[in-house]
C-alpha positions in Angstrom: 4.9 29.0 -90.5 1.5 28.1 -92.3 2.2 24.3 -90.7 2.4 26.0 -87.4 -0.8 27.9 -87.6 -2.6 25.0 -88.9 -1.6 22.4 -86.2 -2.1 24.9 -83.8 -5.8 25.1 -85.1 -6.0 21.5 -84.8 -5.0 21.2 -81.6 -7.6 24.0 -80.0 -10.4 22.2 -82.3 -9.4 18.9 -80.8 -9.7 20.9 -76.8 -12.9 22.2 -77.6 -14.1 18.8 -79.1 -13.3 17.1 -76.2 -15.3 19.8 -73.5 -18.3 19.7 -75.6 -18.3 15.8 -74.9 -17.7 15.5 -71.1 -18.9 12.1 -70.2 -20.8 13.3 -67.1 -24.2 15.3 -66.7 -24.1 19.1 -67.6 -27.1 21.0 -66.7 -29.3 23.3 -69.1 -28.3 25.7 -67.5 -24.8 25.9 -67.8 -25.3 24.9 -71.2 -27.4 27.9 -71.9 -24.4 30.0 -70.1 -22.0 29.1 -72.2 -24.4 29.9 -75.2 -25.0 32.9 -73.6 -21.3 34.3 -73.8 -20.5 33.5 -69.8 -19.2 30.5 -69.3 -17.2 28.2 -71.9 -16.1 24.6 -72.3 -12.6 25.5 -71.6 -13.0 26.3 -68.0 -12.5 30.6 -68.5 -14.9 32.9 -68.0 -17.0 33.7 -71.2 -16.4 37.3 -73.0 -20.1 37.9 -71.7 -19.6 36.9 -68.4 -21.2 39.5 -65.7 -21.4 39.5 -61.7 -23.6 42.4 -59.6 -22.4 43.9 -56.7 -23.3 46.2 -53.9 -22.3 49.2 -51.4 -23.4 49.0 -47.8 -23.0 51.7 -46.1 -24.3 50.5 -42.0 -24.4 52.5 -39.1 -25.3 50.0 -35.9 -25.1 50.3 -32.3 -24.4 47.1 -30.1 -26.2 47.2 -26.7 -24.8 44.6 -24.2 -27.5 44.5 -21.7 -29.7 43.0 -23.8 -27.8 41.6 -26.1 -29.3 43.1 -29.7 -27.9 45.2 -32.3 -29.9 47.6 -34.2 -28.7 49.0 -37.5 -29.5 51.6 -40.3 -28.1 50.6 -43.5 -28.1 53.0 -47.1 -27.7 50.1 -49.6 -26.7 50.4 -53.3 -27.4 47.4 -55.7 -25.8 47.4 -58.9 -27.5 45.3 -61.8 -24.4 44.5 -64.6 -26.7 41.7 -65.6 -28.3 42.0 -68.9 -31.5 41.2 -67.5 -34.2 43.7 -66.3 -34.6 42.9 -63.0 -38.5 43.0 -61.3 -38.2 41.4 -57.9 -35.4 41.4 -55.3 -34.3 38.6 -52.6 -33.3 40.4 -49.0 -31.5 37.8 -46.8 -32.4 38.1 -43.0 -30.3 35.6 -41.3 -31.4 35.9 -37.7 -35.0 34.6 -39.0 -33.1 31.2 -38.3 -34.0 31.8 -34.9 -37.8 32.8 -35.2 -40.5 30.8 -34.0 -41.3 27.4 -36.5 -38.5 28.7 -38.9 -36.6 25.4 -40.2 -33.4 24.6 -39.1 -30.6 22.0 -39.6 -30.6 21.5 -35.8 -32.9 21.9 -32.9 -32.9 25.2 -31.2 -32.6 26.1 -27.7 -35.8 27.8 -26.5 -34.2 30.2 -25.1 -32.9 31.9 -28.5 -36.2 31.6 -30.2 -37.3 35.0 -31.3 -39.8 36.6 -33.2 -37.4 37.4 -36.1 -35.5 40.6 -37.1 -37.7 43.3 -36.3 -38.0 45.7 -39.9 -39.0 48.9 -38.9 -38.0 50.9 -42.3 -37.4 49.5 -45.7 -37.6 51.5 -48.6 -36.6 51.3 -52.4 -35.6 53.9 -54.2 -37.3 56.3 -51.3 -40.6 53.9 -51.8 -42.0 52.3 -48.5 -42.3 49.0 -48.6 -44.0 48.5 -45.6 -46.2 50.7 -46.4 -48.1 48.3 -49.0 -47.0 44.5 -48.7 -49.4 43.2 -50.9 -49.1 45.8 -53.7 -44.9 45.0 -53.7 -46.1 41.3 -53.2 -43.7 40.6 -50.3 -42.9 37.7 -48.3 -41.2 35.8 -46.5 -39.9 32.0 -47.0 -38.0 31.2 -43.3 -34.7 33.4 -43.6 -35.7 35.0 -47.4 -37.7 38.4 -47.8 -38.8 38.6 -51.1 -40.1 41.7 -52.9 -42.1 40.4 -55.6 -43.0 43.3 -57.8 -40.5 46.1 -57.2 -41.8 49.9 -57.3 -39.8 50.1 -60.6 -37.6 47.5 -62.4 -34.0 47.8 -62.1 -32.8 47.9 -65.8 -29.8 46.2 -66.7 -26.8 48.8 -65.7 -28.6 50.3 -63.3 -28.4 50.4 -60.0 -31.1 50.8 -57.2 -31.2 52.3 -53.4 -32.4 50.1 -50.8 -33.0 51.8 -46.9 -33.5 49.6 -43.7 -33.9 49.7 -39.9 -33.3 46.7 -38.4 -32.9 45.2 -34.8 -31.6 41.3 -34.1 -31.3 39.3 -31.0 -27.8 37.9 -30.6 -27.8 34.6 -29.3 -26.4 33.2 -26.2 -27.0 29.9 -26.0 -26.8 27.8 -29.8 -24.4 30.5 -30.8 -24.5 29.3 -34.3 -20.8 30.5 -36.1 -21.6 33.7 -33.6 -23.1 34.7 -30.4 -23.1 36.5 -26.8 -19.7 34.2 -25.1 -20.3 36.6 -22.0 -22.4 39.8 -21.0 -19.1 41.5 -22.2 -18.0 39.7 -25.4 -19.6 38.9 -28.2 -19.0 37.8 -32.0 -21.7 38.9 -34.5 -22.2 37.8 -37.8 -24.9 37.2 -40.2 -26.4 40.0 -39.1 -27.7 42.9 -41.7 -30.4 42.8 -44.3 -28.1 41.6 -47.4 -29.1 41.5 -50.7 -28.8 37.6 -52.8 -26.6 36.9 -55.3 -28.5 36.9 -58.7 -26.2 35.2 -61.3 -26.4 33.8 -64.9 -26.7 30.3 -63.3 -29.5 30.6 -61.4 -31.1 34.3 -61.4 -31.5 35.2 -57.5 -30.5 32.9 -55.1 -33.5 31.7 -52.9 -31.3 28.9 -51.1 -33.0 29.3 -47.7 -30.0 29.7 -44.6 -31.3 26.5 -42.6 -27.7 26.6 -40.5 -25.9 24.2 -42.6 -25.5 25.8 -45.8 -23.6 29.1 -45.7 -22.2 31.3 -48.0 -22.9 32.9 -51.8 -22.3 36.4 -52.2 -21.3 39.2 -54.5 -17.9 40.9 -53.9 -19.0 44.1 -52.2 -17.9 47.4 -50.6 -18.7 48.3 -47.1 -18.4 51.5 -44.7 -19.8 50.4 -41.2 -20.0 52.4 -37.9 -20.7 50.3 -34.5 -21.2 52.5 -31.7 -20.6 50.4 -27.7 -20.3 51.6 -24.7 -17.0 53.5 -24.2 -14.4 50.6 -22.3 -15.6 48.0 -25.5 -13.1 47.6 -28.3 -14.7 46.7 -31.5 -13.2 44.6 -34.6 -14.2 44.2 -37.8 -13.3 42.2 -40.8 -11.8 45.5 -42.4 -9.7 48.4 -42.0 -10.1 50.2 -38.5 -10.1 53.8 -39.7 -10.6 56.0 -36.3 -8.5 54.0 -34.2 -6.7 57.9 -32.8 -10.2 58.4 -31.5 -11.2 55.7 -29.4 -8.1 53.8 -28.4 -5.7 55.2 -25.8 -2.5 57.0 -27.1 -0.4 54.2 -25.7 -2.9 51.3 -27.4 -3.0 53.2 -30.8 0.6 53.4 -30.8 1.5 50.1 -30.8 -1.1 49.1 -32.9 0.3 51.5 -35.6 3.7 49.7 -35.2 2.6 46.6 -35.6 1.4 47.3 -38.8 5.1 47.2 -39.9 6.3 44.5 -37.5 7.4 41.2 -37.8 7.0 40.0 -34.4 4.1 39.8 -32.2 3.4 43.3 -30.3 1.1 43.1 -27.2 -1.1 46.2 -28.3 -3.7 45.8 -25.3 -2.2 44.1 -22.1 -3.5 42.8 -19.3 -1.9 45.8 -17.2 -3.7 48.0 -19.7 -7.4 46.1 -18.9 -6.8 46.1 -15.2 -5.9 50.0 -15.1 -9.1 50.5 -18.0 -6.5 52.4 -20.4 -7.2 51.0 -23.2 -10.0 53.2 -24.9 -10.9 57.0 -25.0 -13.0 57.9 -22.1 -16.9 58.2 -22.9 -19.7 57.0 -22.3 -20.0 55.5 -25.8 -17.4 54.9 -28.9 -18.3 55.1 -32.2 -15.8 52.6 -34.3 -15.5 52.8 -38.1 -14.5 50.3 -40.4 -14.4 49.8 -44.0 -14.1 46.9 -47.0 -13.6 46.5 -50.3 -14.3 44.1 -52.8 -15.3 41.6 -50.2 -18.5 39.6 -49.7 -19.5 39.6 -46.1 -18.3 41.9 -43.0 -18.5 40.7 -39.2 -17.4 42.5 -36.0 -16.7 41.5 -32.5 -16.7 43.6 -29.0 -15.6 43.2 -25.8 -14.3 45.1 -22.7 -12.2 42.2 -21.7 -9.9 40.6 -23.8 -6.4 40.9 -24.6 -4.7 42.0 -28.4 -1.6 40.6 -30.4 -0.5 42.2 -33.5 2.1 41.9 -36.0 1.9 42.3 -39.7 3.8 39.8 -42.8 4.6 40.6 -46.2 2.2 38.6 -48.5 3.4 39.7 -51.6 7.5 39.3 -52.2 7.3 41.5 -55.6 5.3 44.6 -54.4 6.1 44.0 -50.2 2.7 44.4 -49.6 2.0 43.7 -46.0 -1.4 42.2 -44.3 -2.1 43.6 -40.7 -2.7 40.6 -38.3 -5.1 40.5 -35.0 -5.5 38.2 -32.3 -7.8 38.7 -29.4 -8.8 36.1 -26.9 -9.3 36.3 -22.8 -5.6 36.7 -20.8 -3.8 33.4 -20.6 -6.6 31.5 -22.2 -4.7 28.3 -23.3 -2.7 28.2 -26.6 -4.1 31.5 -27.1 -1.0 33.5 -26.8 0.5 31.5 -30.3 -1.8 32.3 -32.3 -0.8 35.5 -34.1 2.6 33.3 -34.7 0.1 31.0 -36.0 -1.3 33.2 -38.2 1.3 34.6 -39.5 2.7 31.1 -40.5 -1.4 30.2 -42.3 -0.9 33.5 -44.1 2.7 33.0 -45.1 1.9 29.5 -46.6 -1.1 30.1 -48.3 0.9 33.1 -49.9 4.1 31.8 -50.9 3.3 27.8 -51.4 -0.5 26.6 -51.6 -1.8 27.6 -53.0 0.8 30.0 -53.6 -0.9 33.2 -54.4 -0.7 36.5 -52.4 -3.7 36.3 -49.1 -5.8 39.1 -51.2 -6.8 41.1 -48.0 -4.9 43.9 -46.0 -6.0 42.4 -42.4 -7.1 39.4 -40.8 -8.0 39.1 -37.3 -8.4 35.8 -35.0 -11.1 36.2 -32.8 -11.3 33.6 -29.6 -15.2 33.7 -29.1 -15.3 30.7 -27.2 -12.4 30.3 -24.6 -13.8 26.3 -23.3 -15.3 24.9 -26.8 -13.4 23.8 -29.9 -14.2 24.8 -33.4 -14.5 28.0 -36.0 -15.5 30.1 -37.9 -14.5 31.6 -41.1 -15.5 35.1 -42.4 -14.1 37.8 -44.9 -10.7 39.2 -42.6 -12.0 37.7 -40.0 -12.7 34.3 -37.7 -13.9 33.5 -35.0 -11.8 30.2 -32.9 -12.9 28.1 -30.4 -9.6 26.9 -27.9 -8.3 23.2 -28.2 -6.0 21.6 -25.8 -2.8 20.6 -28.4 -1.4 22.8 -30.0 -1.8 21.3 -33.1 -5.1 21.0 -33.1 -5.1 25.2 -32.8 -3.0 25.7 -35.6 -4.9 23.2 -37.3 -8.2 25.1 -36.8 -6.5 28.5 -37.6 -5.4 27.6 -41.0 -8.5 26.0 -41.7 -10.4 29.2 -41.0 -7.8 31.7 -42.6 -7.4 29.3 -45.8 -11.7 30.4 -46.5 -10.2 33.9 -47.3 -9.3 31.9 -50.8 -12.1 29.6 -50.6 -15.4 30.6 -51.0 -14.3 34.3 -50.0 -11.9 35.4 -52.8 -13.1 32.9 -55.3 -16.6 33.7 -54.7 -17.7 29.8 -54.5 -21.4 29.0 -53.9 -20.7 27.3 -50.7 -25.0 27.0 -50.5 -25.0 24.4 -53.6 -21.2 23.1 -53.6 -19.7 23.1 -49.7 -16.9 20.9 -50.9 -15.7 23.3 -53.4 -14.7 25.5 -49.8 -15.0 23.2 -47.3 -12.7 20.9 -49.2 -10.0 22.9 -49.8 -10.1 24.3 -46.6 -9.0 21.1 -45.1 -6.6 20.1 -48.1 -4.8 23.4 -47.3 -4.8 22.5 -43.8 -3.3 18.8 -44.1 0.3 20.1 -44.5 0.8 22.6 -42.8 -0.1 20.9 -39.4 1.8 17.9 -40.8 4.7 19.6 -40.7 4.4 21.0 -37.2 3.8 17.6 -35.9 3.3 14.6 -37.4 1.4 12.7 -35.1 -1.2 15.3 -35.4 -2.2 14.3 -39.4 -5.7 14.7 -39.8 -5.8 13.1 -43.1 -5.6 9.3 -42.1 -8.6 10.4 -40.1 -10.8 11.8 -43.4 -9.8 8.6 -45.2 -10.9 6.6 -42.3 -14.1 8.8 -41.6 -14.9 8.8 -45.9 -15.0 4.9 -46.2 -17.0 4.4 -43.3 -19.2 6.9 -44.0 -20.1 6.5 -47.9 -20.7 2.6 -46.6 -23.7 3.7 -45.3 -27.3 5.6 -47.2 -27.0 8.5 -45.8 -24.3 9.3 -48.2 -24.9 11.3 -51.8 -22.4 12.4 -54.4 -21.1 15.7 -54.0 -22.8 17.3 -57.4 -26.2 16.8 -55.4 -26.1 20.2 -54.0 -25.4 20.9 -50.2 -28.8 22.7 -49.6 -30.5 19.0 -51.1 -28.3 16.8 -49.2 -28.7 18.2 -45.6 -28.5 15.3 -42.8 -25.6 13.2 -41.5 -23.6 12.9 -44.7 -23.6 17.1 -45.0 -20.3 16.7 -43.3 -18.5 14.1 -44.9 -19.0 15.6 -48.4 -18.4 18.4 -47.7 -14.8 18.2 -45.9 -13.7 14.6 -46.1 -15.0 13.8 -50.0 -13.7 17.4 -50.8 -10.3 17.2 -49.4 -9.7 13.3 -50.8 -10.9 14.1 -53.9 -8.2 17.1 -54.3 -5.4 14.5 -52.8 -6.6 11.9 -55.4 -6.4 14.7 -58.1 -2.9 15.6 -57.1 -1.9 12.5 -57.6 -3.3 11.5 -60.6 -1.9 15.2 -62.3 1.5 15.1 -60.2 2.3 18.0 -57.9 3.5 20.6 -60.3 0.6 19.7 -62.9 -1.6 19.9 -60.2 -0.3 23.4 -58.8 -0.2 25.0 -62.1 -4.0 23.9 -62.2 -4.8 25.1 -59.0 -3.4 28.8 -59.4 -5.1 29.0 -63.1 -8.4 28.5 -61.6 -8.0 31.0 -59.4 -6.4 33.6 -61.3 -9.4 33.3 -63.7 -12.3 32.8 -61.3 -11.2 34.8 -58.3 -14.2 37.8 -57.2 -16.4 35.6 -59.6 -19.0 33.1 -59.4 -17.0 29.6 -60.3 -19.4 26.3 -60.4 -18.0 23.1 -60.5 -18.1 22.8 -64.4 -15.4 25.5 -64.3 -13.3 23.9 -62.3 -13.6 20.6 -64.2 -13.0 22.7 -67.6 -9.7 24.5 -66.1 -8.2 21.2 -65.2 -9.0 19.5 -68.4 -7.9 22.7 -70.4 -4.6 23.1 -68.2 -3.6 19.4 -68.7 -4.6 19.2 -71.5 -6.6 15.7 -70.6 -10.1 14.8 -71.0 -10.8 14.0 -66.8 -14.0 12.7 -67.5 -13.3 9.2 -66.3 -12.2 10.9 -63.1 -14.7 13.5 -62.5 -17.3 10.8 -63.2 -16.6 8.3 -59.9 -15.3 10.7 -57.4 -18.1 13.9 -57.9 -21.0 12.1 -59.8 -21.4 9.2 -59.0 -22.8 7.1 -55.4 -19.8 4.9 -55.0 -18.0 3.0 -52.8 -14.0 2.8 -53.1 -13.2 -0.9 -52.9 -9.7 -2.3 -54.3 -9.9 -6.6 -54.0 -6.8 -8.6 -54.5 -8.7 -10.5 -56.9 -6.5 -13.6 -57.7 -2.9 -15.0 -57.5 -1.1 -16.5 -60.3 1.0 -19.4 -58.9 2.5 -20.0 -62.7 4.1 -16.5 -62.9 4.0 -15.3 -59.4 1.6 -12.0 -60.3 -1.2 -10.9 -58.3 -4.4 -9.4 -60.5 -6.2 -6.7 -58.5 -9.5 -5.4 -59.5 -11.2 -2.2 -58.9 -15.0 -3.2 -57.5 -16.6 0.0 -57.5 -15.0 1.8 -60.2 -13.5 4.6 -58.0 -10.0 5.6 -59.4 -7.6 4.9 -56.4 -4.3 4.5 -56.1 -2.7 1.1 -55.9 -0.2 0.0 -52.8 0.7 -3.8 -52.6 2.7 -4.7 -49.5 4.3 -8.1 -50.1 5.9 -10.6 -47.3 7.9 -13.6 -48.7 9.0 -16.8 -47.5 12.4 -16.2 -46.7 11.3 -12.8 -44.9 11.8 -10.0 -47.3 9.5 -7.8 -48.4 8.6 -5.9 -51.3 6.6 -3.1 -52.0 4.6 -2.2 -55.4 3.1 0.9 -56.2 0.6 2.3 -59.1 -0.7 5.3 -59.6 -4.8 5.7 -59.7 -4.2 6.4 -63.4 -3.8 2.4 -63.8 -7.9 2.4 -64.0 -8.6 5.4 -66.7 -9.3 2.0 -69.4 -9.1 -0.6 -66.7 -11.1 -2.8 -64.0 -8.3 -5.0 -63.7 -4.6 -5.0 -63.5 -1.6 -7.1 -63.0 1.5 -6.7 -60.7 4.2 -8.9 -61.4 6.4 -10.1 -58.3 9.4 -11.5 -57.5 9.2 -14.7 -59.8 12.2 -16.4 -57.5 10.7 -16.3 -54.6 7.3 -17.9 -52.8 4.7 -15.5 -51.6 3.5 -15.2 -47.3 1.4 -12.7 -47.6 -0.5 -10.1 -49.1 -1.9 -6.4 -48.0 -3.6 -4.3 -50.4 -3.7 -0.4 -49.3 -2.7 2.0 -46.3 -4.3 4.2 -44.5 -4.2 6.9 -46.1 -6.3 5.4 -49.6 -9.7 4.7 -48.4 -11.4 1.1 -48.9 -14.5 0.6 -47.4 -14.4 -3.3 -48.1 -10.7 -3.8 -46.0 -11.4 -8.2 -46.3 -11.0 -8.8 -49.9 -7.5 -7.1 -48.6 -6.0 -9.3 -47.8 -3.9 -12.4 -48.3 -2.1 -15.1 -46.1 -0.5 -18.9 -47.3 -2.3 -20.6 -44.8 
């Protein structure tokens, strides 16, 4: 037993040996966390670890005519940190939009504004306003900064924060939101919120430039949104007055789709053309609520049409998530996507990453009926329509699969996109795959990665997203992600790999994971130091580049060498003399000690021709490829 104990020792001794060596760049500051009690070289959260959090309690009003909202919030901030904290960072999105604040992109004229208009903000029942310079506030583009609070808030405290706010919605950049018509809109980004402060990096004062999106706490929210009385509203929570403001009929059916497993037409075209679909008044108030989420959105409008079903997203407890889609009457491909979405939630839940969707709704908002794309939010997204049905499944799971990455995990997708972004579209690949092959999008991101890291524009992903702005944003972000994932899979093996996957997020879910934690779990989970992976694919400015390197007419063995240093795997497509062919594969684990490596062929027979790779392992030098007996 003693033997037992002691190699047991050894073995945890040799783990934490190995993490306290990683052969890639660790910051101070995660060194100093895991000093500090909350993080560790293992990859799980330390015993000191900490996150804040905060209650919003919003009551808004949408008005249509002139497209604005203006809100009232009573915000609660909870400090668990163990520091005292003296300032406070309030974000105000729409600022994106004011005059001379920097953006990622150029924006229309037309949208330009002044800013969110703050007409109350108080702490702790202390005016602001009242005294800017005494509070030593300001503003850096989207960022409101208190500088010297009234009081501190000391740690295990909590503080109360009051605002009156009014925001332009946009209707012509319509950046992940916007006015689609003078009847339907999508609104997000759109209350005061408070940063994340975290034992990383204190408050976050990453700037929202229009690239770089989200990092928040998980949160609680009770919103009202009062519209005029033939708009429905949703929300990315739990509708909670439906009886009041739908029509018997509409409420009805909305109640039974919460137990149904087929779509159910809650509002119909009939029911729009005959208006009896909401309560008669002149205004509806709707009320929603969230918990343990980081964001909340909400959309209106007084002309669309609404699916609902429901699935079971949990086989052990049955627990059921409510499903929405809304989009304009017969809209194309429009009328699959609550199937669709049922099919995103089902897979996410039961195989990748196999583990229950962690909401109790999600709805599928089409915002824009004649442009492509999406956006993801907390129980909610907002779709653009595409022409094959593929490509609208594709862009549904995409969306939905954010509820697990940056939502549930609570990712910094303002420093690390890939680390959402990436898995967004790894989750995506198979999915859509299986529906129809032609459709694969991954041959695509191998093709769209090799061109793209050939050129300077390119950076590794561990420079953060908010640094590395410009064309490459993009390509890091989904492409290098989602390959580097693949690549991982295949060096770990798919159960390996799996097991990996769901660890990581059954420790780091409603947390603050960095990339170092991720690295750590997968090392700690296989057991492996993954330096010599890590390294090339997340560190390091690289080009992938596998060379047939030379043939060996004595033994009939081809020596392939990895330029770059890139761990890829191997595929050798051989053509004989006589005709047959022969094909050799290695895994990308060939190159953990190795530039170079040997395949041996057919000894008996005379070589044609030689192609190194496929399409779906990148290569951004495709002539040293290649082969031929001239």
């Amino acid at each position: 037993m003693k033997a037992k104990y002691v190699l047991l020792f050894v073995l945890v001794l040799q783990l934490s040996l190995i993490a306290q060596s990683k052969d890639y760049f660790v910051p101070r500051s995660f060194r100093d966390a895991v000093e500090k009690g909350t993080r560790s070289w293992d990859g799980k959260p330390g015993k000191n670890y900490w996150e804040n959090k905060t209650d919003y309690k919003i009551r808004a009003e949408l008005h249509p005519e002139l497209a604005t909202v203006t809100g009232h919030a009573w915000i609660t901030y909870y400090n668990n940190s163990p520091d005292t904290l003296k300032n406070l960072v309030l974000r105000l999105y729409q600022d994106i939009f004011k005059k001379g604040a920097a953006r990622d992109f150029p924006g229309p004229e037309m949208d330009l504004t002044d800013g969110v208009k703050i007409d109350t903000l108080l702490f702790n029942n202390v005016s602001i306003k009242d005294d800017m310079k005494k509070f030593r506030v300001f503003k850096t583009s989207t960022n409101l900064i208190i500088g010297k609070l009234p009081e501190p808030i000391a740690p295990g405290a909590s503080a109360k924060i009051e605002t009156q706010w009014e925001i332009k919605i946009p209707k012509y950049a319509r950046l992940r939101m916007g006015a689609y018509s003078d009847s339907t809109f999508y609104v997000a980004y759109w209350y005061p919120q408070v940063a994340v402060y975290d034992d990383i990096d204190g408050w976050d004062r990453n700037e929202y430039q229009g690239l770089t999106e989200f990092y928040n706490d998980k949160n609680n929210f009770d919103i009202e949104i009062t519209v005029p009385g033939d708009y429905v509203v949703w929300a990315g929570g739990e509708l909670q007055n439906g009886k009041e403001v739908l029509n018997p009929d509409v409420f009805d059916r909305l109640e039974k789709s919460k137990t149904s497993d087929v779509v159910i037409n809650v509002v119909t075209k009939d029911d729009l053309e005959n208006k009896k679909v909401t309560k008669n008044k002149e205004k509806n108030v709707w009320k929603f609520i969230a918990y343990e989420t980081p964001d909340i959105t909400f959309a209106a409008s007084s002309g669309y049409v609404w699916d609902a079903l429901s699935t079971i997203v949990d086989n052990k407890t049955g627990r059921r998530t409510a499903i929405d889609a809304v989009y304009p009457y017969g809209n194309k491909n429009q009328d699959m996507v609550a199937a669709f979405t049922k099919s995103a939630i089902n897979y996410l839940s039961m195989e990748y990453p196999g583990v229950p969707y962690p909401y109790p709704k999600m709805t599928v908002f089409n915002g824009d009926p004649n442009g492509g794309g999406g956006m993801e939010s907390p129980m909610m997204v907002n779709n653009g329509t595409y022409e094959s049905l593929a490509g609208q499944l594709g862009v549904t799971v995409h969306e939905i699969a954010h509820t697990y990455f940056p939502f549930f995990m609570g990712t910094n997708e303002r420093k690390y996109a890939w680390m959402d972004e990436g898995w967004a579209a790894f989750l995506t690949f198979d999915l859509v795959r299986r529906f129809d092959a032609k459709e694969d999008e991954y041959p695509d991101f191998v093709k769209g990665f090799e061109t793209a890291l050939a050129t300077e524009n390119m950076l590794p992903p561990m420079i953060t997203s908010h640094q590395g702005r410009g064309p490459g944003y993009g390509v890091v972000a989904y492409q290098h992600g989602s390959l580097s994932y693949e690549m991982l899979r295949e060096l770990l093996g798919e159960d390996l790999f799996k097991k990996g996957l769901k660890e990581y997020i059954e420790r780091w879910n409603g947390k603050h994971p960095i990339p170092y934690d991720f690295f750590n779990t997968i090392d700690n989970i296989s057991r492996q130091d993954l330096s010599w992976f890590w390294k090339p694919w997340y560190f390091e400015k690289i080009l992938p580049d596998l060379a047939i390197k030379e043939i060996k007419q004595s033994d009939n063995s081809v020596v392939i060498s990895n330029e770059s240093g890139l761990p890829l795997p191997v595929s050798l497509n051989v053509v004989y003399a006589d005709g047959s062919e022969e094909k050799i594969d290695k895994p990308l684990s060939v190159w953990k000690d190795a530039k170079i490596i040997t395949l041996q062929l057919d000894k008996n027979k005379k070589i044609k021709s030689l192609i190194l790779g496929s399409e779906l392992i990148p290569d951004s030098f495709k002539e040293n490829n290649k082969y031929e007996v001239k």
